[in-house]
C-alpha positions as CSV (number, residue, x, y, z in Angstrom):
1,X,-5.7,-9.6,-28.3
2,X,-4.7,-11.1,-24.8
3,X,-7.1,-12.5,-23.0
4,X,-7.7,-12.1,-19.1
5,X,-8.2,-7.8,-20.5
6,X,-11.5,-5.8,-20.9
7,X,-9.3,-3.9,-23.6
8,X,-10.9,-0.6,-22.5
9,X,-9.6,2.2,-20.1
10,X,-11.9,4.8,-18.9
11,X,-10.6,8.3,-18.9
12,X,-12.4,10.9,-17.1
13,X,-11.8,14.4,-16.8
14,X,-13.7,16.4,-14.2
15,X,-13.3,19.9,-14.9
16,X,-15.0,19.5,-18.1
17,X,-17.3,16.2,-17.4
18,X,-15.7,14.8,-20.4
19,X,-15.7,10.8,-20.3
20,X,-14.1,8.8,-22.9
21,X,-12.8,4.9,-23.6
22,X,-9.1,3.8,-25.0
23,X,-8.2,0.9,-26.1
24,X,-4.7,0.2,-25.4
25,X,-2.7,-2.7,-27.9
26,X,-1.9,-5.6,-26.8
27,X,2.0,-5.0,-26.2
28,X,1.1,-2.4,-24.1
29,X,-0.4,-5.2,-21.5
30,X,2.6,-7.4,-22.0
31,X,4.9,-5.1,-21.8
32,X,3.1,-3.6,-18.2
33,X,1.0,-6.2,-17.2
34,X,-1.5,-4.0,-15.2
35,X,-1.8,-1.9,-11.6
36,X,1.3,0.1,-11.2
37,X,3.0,-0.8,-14.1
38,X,0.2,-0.2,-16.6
39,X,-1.0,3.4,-14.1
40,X,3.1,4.4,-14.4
41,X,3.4,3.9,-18.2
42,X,0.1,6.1,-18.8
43,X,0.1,8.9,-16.5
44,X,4.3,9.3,-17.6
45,X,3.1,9.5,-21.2
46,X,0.4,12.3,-20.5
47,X,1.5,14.4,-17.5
48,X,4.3,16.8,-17.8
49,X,7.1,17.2,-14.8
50,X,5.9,19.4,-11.7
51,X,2.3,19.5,-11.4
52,X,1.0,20.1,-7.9
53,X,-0.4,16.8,-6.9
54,X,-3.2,18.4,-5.5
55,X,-4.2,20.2,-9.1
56,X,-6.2,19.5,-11.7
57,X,-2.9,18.1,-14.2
58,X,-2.6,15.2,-12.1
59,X,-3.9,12.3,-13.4
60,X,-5.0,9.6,-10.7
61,X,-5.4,5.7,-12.0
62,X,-7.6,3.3,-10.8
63,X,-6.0,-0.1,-12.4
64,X,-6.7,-4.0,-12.1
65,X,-4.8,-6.8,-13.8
66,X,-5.2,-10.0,-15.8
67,X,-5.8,-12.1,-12.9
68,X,-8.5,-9.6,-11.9
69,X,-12.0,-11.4,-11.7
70,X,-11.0,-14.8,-13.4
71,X,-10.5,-18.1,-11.6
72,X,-7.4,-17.2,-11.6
73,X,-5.7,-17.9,-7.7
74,X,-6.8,-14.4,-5.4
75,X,-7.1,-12.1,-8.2
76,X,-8.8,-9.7,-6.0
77,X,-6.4,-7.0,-5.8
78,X,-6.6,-3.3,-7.5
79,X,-4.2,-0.2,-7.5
80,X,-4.8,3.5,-6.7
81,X,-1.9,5.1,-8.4
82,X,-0.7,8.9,-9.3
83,X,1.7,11.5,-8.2
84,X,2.1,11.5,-4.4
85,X,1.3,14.9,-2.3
86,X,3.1,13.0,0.6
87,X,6.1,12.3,-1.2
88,X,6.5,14.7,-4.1
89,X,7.4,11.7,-6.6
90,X,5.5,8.2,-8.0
91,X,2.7,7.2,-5.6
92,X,0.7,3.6,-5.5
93,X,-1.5,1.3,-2.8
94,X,-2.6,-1.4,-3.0
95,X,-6.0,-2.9,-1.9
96,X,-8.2,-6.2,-2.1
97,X,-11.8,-6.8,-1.5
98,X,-14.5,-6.5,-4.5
99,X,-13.7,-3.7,-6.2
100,X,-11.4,-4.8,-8.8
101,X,-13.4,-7.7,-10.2
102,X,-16.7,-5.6,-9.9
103,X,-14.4,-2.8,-12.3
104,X,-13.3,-5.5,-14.6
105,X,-17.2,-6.9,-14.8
106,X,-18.3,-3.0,-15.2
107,X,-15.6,-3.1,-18.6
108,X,-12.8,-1.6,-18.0
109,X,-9.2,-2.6,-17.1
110,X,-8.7,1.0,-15.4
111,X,-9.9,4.5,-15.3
112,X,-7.4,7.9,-15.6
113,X,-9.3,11.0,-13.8
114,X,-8.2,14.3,-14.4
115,X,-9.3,17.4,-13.4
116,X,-11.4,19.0,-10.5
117,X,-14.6,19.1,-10.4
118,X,-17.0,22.6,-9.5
119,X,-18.9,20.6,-6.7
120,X,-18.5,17.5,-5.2
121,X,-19.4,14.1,-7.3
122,X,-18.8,10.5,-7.8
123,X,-17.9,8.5,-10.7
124,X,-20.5,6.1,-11.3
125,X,-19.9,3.0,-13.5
126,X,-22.7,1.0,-14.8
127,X,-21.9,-1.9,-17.1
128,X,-20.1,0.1,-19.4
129,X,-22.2,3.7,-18.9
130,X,-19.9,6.0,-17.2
131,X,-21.3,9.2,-15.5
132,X,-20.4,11.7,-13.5
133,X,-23.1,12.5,-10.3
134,X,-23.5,15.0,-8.2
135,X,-22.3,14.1,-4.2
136,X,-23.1,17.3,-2.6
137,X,-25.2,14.9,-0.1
138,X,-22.4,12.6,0.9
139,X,-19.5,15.2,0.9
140,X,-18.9,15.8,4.6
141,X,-19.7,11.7,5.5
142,X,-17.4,9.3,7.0
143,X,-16.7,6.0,4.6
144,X,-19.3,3.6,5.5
145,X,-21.9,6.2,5.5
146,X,-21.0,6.8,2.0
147,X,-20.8,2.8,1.3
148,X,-24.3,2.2,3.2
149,X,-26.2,5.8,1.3
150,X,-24.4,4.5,-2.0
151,X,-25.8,1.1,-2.0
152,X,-29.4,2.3,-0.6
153,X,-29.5,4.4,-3.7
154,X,-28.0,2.1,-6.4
155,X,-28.3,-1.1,-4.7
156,X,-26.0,-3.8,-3.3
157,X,-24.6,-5.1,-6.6
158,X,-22.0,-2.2,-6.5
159,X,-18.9,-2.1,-5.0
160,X,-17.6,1.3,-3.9
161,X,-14.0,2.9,-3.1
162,X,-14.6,6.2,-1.4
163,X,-12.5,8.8,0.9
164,X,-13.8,10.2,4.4
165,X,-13.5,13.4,5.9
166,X,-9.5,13.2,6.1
167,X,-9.6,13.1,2.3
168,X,-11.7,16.0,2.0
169,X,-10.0,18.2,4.2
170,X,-6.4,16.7,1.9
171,X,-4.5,15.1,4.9
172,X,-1.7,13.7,3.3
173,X,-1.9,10.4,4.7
174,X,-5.8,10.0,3.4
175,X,-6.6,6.9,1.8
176,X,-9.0,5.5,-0.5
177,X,-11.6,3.1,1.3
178,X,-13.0,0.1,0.4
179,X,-16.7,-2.3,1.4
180,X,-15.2,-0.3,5.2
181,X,-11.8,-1.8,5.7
182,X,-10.3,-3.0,2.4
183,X,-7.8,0.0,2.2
184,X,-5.6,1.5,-0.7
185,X,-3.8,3.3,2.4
186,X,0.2,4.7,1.3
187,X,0.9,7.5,-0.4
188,X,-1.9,9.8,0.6
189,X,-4.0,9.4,-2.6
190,X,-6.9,10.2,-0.4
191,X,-5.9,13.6,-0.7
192,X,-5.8,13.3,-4.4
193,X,-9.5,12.3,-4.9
194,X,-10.4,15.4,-2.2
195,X,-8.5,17.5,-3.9
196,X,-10.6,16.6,-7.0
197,X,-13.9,16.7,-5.2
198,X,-14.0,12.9,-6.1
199,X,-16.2,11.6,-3.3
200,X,-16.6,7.8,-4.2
201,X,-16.1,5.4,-7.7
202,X,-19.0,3.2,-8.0
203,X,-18.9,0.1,-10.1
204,X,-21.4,-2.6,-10.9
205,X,-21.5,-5.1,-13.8
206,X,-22.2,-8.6,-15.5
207,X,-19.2,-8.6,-18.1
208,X,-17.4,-11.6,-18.1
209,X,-13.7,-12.1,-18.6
210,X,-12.4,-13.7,-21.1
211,X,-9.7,-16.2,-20.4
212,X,-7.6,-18.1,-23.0
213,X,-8.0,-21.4,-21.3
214,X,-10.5,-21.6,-18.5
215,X,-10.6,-25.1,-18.1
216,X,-6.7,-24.9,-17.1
217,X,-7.1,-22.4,-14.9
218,X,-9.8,-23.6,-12.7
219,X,-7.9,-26.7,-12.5
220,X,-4.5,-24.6,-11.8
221,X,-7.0,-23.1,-9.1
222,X,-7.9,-26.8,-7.7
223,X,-4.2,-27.9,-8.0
224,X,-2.6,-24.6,-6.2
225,X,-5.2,-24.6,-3.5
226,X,-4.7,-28.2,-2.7
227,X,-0.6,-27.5,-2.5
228,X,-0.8,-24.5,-0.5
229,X,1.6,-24.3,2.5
230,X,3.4,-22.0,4.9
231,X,1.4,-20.4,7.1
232,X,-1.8,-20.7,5.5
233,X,-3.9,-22.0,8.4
234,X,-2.4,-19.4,10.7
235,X,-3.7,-16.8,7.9
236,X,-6.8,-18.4,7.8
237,X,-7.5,-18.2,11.4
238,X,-5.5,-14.7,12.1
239,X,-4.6,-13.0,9.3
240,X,-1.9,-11.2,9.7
241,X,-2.0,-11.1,13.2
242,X,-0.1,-14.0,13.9
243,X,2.9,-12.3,13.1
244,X,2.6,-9.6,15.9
245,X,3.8,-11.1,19.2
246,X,6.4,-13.6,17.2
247,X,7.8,-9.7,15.3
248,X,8.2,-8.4,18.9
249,X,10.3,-10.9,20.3
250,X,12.3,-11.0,17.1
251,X,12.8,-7.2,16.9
252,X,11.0,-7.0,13.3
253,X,8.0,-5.1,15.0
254,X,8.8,-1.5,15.8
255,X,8.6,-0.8,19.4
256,X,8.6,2.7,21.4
257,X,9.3,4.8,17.8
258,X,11.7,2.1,16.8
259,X,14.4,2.8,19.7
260,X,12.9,0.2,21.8
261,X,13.3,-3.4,23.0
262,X,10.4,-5.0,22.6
263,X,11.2,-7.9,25.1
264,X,12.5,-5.6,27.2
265,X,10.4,-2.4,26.7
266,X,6.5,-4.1,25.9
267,X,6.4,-6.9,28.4
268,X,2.4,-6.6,27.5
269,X,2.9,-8.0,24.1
270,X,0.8,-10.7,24.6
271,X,-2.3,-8.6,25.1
272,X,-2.0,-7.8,21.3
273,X,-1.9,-11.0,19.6
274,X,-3.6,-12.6,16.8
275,X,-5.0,-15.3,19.9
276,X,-6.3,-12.1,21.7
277,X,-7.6,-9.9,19.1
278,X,-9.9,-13.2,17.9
279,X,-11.6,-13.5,21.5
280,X,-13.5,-10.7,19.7
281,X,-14.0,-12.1,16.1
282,X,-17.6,-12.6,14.8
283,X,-16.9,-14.4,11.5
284,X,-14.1,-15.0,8.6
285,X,-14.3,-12.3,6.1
286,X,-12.6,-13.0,2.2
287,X,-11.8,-11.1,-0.8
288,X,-13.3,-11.7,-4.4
289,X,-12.9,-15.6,-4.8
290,X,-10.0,-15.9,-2.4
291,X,-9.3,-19.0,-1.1
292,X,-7.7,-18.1,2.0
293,X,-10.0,-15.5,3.5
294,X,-7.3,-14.0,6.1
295,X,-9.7,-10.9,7.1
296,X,-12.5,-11.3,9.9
297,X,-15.4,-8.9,11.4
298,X,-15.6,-8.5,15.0
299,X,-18.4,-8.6,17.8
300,X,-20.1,-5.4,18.7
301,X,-17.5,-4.0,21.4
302,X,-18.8,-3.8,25.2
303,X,-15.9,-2.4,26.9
304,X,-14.8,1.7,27.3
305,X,-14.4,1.9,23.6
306,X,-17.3,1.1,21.5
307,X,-17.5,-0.5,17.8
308,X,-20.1,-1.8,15.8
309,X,-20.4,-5.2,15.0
310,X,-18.8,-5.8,11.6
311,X,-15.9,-3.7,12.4
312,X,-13.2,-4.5,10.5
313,X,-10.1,-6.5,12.5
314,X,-7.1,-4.8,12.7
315,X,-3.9,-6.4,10.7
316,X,-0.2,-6.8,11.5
317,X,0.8,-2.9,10.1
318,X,-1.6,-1.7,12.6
319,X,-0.5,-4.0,15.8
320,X,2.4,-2.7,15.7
321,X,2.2,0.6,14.6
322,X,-0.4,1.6,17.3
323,X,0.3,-0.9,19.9
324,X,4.3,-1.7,20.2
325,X,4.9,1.2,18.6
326,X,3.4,3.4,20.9
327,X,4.0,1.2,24.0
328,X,0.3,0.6,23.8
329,X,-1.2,-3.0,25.2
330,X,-5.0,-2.0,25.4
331,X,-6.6,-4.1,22.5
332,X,-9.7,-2.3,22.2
333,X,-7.5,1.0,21.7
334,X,-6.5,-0.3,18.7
335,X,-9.5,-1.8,17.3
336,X,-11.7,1.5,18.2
337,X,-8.5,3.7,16.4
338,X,-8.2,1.1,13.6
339,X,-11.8,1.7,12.8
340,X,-11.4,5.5,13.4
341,X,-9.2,5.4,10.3
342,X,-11.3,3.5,8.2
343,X,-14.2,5.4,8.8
344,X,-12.3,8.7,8.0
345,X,-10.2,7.3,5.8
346,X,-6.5,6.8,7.2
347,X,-3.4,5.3,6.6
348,X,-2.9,3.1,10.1
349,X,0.7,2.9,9.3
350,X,1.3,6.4,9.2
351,X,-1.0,6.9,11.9
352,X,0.6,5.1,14.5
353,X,3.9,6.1,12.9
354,X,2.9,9.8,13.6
355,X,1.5,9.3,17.5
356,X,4.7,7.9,18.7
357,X,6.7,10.8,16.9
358,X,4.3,12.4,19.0
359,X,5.1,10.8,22.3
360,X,8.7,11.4,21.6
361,X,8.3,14.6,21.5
362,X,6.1,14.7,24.5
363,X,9.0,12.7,26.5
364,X,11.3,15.1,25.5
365,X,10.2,18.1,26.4
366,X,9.5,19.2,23.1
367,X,5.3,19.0,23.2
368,X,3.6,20.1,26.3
369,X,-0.2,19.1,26.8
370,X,-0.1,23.3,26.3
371,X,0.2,22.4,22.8
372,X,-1.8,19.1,22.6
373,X,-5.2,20.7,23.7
374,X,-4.7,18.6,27.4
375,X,-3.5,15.7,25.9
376,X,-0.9,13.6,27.2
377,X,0.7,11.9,24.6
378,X,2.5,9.9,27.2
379,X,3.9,6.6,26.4
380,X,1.2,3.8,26.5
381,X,-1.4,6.1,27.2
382,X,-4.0,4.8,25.2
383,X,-7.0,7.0,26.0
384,X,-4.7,9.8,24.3
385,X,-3.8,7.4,21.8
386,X,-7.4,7.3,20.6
387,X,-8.4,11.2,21.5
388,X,-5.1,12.0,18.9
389,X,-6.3,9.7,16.2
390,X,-9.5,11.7,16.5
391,X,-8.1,14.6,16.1
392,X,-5.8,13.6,13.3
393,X,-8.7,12.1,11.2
394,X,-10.4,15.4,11.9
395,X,-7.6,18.3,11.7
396,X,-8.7,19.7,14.8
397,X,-6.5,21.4,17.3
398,X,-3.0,19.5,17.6
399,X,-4.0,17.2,14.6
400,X,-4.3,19.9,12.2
401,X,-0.4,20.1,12.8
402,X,-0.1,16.1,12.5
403,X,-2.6,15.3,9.8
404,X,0.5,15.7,6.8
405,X,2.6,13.1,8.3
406,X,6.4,13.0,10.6
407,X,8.1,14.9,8.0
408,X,5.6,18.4,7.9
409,X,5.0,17.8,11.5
410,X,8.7,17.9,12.3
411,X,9.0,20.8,10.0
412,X,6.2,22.6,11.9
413,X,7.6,21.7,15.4
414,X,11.2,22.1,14.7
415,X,13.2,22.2,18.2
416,X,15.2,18.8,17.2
417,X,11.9,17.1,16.4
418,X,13.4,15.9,13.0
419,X,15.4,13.0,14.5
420,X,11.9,11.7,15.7
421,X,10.6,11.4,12.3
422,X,10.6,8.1,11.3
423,X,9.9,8.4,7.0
424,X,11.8,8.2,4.1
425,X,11.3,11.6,1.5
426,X,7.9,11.6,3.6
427,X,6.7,8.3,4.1
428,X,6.4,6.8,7.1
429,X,8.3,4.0,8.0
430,X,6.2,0.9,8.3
431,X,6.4,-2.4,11.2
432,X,9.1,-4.0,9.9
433,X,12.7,-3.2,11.5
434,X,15.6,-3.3,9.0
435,X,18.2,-4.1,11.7
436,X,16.0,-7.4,11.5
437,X,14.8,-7.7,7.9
438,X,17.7,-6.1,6.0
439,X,15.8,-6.2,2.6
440,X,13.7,-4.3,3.8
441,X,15.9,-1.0,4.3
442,X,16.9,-1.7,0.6
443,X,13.3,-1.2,-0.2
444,X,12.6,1.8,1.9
445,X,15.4,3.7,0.1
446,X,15.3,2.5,-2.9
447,X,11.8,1.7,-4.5
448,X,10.2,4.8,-6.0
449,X,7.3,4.3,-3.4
450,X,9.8,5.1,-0.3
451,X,9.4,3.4,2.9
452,X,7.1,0.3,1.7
453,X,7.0,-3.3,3.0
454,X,4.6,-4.7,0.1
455,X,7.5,-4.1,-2.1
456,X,10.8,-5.4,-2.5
457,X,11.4,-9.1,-1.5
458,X,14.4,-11.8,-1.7
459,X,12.0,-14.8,-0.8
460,X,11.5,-16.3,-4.0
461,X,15.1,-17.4,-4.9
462,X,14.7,-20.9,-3.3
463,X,11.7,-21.1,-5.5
464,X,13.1,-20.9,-8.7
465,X,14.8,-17.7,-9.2
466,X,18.0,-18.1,-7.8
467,X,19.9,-21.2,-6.3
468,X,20.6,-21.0,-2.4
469,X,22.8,-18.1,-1.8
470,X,24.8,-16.9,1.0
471,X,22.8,-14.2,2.8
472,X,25.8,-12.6,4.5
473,X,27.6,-11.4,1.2
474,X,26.2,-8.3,0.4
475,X,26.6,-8.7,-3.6
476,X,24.7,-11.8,-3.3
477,X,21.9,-10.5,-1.2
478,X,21.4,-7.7,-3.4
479,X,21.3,-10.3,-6.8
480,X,18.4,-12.0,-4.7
481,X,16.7,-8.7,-3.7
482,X,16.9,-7.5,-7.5
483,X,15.1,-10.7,-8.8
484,X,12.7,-11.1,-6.4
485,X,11.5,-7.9,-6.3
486,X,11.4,-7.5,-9.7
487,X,9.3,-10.8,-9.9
488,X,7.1,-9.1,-7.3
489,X,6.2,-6.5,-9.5
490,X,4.6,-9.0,-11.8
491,X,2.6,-10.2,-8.5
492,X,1.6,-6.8,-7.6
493,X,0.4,-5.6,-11.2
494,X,-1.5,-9.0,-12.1
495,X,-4.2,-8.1,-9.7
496,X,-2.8,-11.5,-7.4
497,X,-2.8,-10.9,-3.7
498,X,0.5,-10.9,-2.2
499,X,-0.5,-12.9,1.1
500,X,-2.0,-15.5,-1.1
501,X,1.3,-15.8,-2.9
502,X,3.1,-16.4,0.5
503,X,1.3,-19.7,0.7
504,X,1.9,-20.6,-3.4
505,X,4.5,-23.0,-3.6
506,X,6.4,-22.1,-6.4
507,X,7.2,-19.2,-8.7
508,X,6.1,-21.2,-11.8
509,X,2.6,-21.3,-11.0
510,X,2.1,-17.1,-11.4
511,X,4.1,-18.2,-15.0
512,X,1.7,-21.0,-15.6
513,X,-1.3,-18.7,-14.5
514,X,-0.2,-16.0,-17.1
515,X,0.2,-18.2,-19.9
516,X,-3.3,-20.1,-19.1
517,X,-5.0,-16.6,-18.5
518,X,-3.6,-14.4,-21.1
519,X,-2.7,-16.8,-23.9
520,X,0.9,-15.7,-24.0
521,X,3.8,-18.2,-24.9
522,X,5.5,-16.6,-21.5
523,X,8.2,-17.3,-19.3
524,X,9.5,-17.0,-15.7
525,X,12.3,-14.8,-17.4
526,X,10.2,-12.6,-19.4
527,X,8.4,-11.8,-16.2
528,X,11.4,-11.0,-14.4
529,X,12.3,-9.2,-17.0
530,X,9.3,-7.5,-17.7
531,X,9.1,-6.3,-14.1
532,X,12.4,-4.5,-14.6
533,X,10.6,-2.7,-16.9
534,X,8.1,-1.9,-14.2
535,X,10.3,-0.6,-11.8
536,X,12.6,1.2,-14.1
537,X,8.9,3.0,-15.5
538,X,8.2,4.5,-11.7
539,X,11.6,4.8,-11.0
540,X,12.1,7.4,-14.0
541,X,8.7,9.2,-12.6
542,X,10.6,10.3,-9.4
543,X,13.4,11.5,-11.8
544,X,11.6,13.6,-14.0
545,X,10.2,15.1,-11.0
546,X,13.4,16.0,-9.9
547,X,13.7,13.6,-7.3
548,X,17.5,12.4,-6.3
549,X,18.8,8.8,-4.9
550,X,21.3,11.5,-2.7
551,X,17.9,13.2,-0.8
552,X,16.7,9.5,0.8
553,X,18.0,8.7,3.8
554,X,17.1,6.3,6.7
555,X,16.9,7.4,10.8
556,X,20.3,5.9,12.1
557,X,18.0,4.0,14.5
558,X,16.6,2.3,11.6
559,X,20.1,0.6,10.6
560,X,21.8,-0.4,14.4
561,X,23.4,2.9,15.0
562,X,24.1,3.3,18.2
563,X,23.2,-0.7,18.2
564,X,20.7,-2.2,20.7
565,X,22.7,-3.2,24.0
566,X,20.2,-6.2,24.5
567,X,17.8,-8.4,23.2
568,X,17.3,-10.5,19.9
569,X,19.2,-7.7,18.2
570,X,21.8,-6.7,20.3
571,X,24.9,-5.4,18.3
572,X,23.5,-6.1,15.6
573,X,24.0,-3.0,12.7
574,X,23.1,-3.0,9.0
575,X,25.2,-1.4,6.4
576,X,22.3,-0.3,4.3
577,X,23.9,2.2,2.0
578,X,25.4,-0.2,1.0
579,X,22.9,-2.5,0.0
580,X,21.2,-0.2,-1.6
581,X,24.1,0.7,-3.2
582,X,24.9,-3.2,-5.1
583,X,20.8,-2.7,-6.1
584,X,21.1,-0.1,-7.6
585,X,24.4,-1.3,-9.9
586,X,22.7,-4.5,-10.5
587,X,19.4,-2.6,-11.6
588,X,21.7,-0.4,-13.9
589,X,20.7,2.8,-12.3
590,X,23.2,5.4,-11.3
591,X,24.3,4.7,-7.3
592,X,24.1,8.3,-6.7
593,X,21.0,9.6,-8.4
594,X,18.9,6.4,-8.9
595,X,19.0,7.8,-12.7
596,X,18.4,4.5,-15.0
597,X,20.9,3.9,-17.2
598,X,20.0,4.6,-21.2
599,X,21.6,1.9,-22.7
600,X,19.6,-0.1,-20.4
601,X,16.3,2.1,-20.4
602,X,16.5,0.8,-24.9
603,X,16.9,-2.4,-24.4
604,X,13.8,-2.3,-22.1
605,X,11.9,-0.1,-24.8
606,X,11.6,2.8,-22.9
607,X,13.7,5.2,-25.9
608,X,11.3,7.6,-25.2
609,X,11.7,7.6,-21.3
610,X,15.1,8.0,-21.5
611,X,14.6,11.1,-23.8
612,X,12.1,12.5,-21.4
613,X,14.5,11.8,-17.9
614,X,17.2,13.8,-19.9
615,X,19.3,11.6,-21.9
């Protein structure tokens, strides 16, 4: 057997309180790695087509990788994954902290839950015990009540991944929350674990995992550290914050619902940057062995809007989303909604994404503080800005209609609201502008997790998987996309944090980590390869749930049309049908469907998916 695996998967079903361990062969690990790709392959094989994500048939994965709680560089990383009540097709976030190692060191690689439970409970793993307890006392608590009751009752050796009130009343932008601010956010797999009266996964162990070479990695660990580049003392120091005021004056932030100018339109931008936001930091916060350490905790707040000390700092997604966004330059406003969300347990992306929908509406005529409950969703307002998240996190009054995301909220509203819905096939749109970034509108439309900017990358083809190519040829730009983010799979599955690998020199040393780890005679190719495999795995997901290539589309705004008459992007338009378009031919999916080829589907063993998509 590999090494770097527990070689057990928990699977759980809740409407009967039935627990039992797998033990999945080795060529299902090398074939999937872990995460998403190891979550896609075994919820395909066991659900059928068209269950109501928000019923009992839908299975919901909790999955780590090989990296996962070795020395292995940042394997801190785990995956919520299952079918998406936002989207209707494959669903999967992503989220760091302790959990994953704590899981692996509990023994097990992943848990499948099925099922709904009678009353509320939460899944309690204990070095290998698994049961099922009752949460009746907890249901109805925010997310770091739950984490601080949890750990008062079972101590502080556990690590915990719980929802708040959002996910119990099914929000479809719920997420899953983690030690209060390591977030599994997209896809609204909150909802999922409400809708199963799941309240909280608890997980405490001593296992250790087995590696094939341990003195090679840890002196991979030393080597990589040593070598690390980029912008790895601005993540130390900022996190991802460093990013915001530099992705305004580029035009890669979204500003005013992504029809603004952000040198033009958010003169304030300033007042939201990393440099600001760590006048209030209290101390460097890090991941499971991570070298880098990019989160922080702030200072008790002492201005209008009060947080605790240990509040989690805002990132980059949430910047922009609730500050540029929404024409908003009042710091504290985002800190005090960024912890709003935590605590209730919400996506900050879709969050801010659905507030300046809001404010679109409101400038238009379209929303009146009639309908708002006195609110007025004004832009820059950030007093309403806060009072909406509120409301949102709570489904009260005007948030009940907002709490589902753009795409229900536009449906609810109607009156031309639709062209102020910023999602693809429900997702909202996250802080990076395509006009700018044009990968990323190829990854918005066309990875089975719509509108996504952990997904989908060119970067890596000066680093070994392509030579230097010309970025203005379409055909070449999409051979770089297709590679790299088929690579990236292999990132996102191994249980590595994508950050971390921003500041890894080269691709080889993930390829030298998985041979040292796992034990496997491995290459760069295989792993490209292999996360083909991956991506054809969800891909076929959406299309046994009936889900076409033809029904994503992408706000004309999002692309340059009409283009920006000034500014860093003026004129500029993207032709990103077409890009998706050369992806899709390259991937050997159908460029009018997304339907995998069958031919291609064999040679990746996936016979059976092929069969089961229709071929």
């Amino acid at each position: 057997m590999a090494r770097g695996y527990m070689e057990q998967i928990l699977n759980v079903d809740l409407s009967t309180g039935t627990l039992t361990t797998e033990k999945p062969d080795e060529k299902l690990y090398r074939n999937f790695i872990g995460g998403y790709g190891l979550g896609a392959r075994l919820i395909f094989s066991r659900q059928r087509p068209g269950v109501d994500a928000l019923g009992p048939e839908n299975h919901l994965g909790f999955f780590t990788g090989p990296f996962t709680g070795t020395p292995a560089v940042s394997g801190t990383r785990f995956t919520v994954c299952g079918k998406s009540p936002l989207t209707g097709g494959w669903g999967d976030s992503n989220s760091g902290g302790y959990f994953a190692a704590y899981l692996k060191f509990a023994g097990y690689d992943g848990i499948l839950i099925s099922g709904i439970a009678a009353k509320p409970v939460y899944l309690f793993i204990d070095n290998g015990k698994a049961e099922i307890r009752d949460a009746s006392g907890i249901w109805g608590k925010d997310t770091y009540d739950t984490d601080d009751i949890l750990k008062q009752e079972l101590g502080k050796d556990v690590a915990i991944a719980c929802i708040g009130q959002s996910g119990e009343k099914l929000s479809l932008i719920s997420s899953v929350v983690h030690n209060k601010g390591s977030v599994a956010a997209r896809s609204g797999l909150g909802a999922v674990m409400g809708a199963k009266k799941l309240k909280a996964v608890v997980v405490r162990g001593s296992q250790k995992v087995e590696i094939a070479d341990e003195a090679r990695v840890k002196a991979m660990r030393r080597e990589c550290v040593g070598r690390m580049g980029g912008d790895l003392n601005n993540m130390q120091q900022f996190g991802t914050t460093f990013t915001t005021v530099p992705g305004i004056q580029s035009g890669d932030a979204p500003v005013k619902n992504y029809k603004g100018i952000g040198v033009i339109d958010f003169p304030g931008m300033e007042k939201i940057s990393g440099e600001a936001l760590n006048a209030y930091k209290w101390k460097r916060n890090a991941c499971y062995q991570c070298p880098v350490g990019c989160e922080a905790l702030l200072k008790e707040g002492t201005g209008e809007y009060k947080f605790v000390a240990g509040t989690f700092r805002p990132e980059y997604e949430t910047l922009a989303m609730l500050g540029s966004n929404c024409l908003n330059d009042n710091l504290e406003s985002i800190i005090k909604s960024n912890d709003i969300c935590n605590r209730y347990g919400v996506d900050t992306i879709s969050m801010g994404s659905i507030i300046s929908f809001a404010m679109e509406c409101y400038e238009n005529g379209i929303i009146t503080p009639e309908d708002t409950g006195g609110i007025e969703l004004s832009w820059g307002n950030h007093r309403a800005i806060v009072a909406m998240c509120e409301k949102i996190a709570r489904r009260e009054g005007f948030g009940d209609v907002l709490a589902d995301g753009v795409r229900i909220a536009s449906q609810k509203i109607g009156k031309g609201s639709e062209a102020f819905a910023m999602h693809v096939q429900g997702q909202e749109i996250p802080g990076h502008n395509p006009i700018a970034t044009p990968g990323q509108g190829t990854t918005y439309l066309a990875n089975a997790t719509p509108a996504r900017h952990t997904q989908g990358s060119e970067a890596h083809h000066s680093a070994g998987l392509l030579p230097p190519f010309d970025r203005s040829d379409p055909v070449q730009l999409a051979k770089a996309y297709q590679r790299g983010s088929n690579f990236q799979h292999i990132i996102m599955t191994s249980g590595m944090c994508l950050f971390v690998n921003m500041v890894i020199p080269d691709v080889a040393t993930l390829t030298n980590f998985m041979r040292a780890v796992t034990g496997w005679d491995i290459t760069t190719e295989e792993l490209v390869t292999t996360g083909e495999r991956i991506a054809a795995m969800r891909q076929a997901f959406n299309i046994r749930e009936g889900l076409s290539q033809r029904e994503r589309s992408l706000a004309s705004r999002l692309y340059g049309q009409p283009p920006h008459p000034a500014g860093p992007l003026a004129g500029v338009t993207v032709d990103v049908y077409r890009n998706v378009r050369e992806y899709l031919k390259l991937m050997k999916w159908d460029t009018e469907t997304g339907m995998p080829d069958a031919r291609r589907l064999e040679e990746l063993g996936l016979a059976d998916v092929a069969e089961a998509i229709g071929y």
